[in-house]
N, C-alpha and C positions, 0 to 999 in steps of 0.2 A: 386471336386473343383481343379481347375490347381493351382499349384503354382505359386509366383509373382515373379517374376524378378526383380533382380535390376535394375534401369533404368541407361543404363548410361549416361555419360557425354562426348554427342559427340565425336568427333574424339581422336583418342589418338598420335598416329604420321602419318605426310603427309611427301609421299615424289613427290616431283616437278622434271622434267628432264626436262633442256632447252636445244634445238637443233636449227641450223640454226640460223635465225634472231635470236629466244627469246635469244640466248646465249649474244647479247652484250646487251637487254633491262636486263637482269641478271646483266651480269658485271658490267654496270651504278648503278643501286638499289645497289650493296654490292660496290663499289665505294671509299665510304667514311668508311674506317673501322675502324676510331678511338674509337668507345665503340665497338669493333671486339676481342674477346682476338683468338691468332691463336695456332692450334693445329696442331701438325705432330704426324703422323701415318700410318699405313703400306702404302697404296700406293700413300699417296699424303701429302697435307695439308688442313685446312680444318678453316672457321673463324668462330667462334660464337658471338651471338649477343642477345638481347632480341628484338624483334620488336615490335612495337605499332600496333600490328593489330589483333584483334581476342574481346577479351574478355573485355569490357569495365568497367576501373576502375581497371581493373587488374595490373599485374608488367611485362604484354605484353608474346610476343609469344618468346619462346626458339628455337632459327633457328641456324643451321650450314649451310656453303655456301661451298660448294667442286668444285675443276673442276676434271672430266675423262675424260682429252684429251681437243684438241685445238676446238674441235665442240661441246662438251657437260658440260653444270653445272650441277650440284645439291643441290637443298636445301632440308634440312631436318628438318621438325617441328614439335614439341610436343602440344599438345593444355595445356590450360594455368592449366583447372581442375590436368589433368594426371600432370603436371610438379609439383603441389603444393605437390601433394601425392608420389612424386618421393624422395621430399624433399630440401638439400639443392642444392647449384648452383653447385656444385663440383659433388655432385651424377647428374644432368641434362648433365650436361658438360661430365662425363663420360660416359653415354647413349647414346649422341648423337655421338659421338665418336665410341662406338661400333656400332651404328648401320653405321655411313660411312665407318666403316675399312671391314664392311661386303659387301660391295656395290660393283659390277663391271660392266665392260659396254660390253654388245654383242652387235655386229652388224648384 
């Protein structure tokens, strides 16, 4: 008899890289960053937010928004299961953090 697996809960972090056009449909969406808190670290800065988009009824999707360089964003998101089991908004905020100070950009 095979073993069962746990099943998981979709995605755990997505990362997005806009180039070209998508860089200013990017820039417009993170626009307005007043529920933004902003974070500085190794090569840039970087804003977080909760987004209303994923998990319905939830307390929304955990995204950081970075630029590397005048042609490239990135957003980096956690899905809402993984964020809840990460725990508070302080450990979320520090992960997404580490994972953009880990980020570089090759051409």
């Amino acid at each position: 008899m095979e073993p069962q697996r746990k099943q998981q809960d979709g995605y755990r972090v997505e990362i997005y890289v806009y180039e070209g056009d998508a860089v200013h449909e990017a820039d417009r969406f993170w626009k307005d960053r007043s529920e933004a808190t902003k974070k500085i670290f190794g090569q840039g800065t970087g804003w977080v937010r909760r987004q209303w988009v994923g998990e319905d009824g939830g307390a929304g999707t955990p995204s950081l928004f970075m630029s590397l360089g005048d042609d490239r964003r990135v957003e980096i998101m956690l899905s809402p299961p993984y964020a809840k089991k990460i725990g508070t908004e302080k450990a979320i905020e520090r992960l997404l953090v580490r994972i953009a100070t880990g980020l570089t950009a090759d051409d």
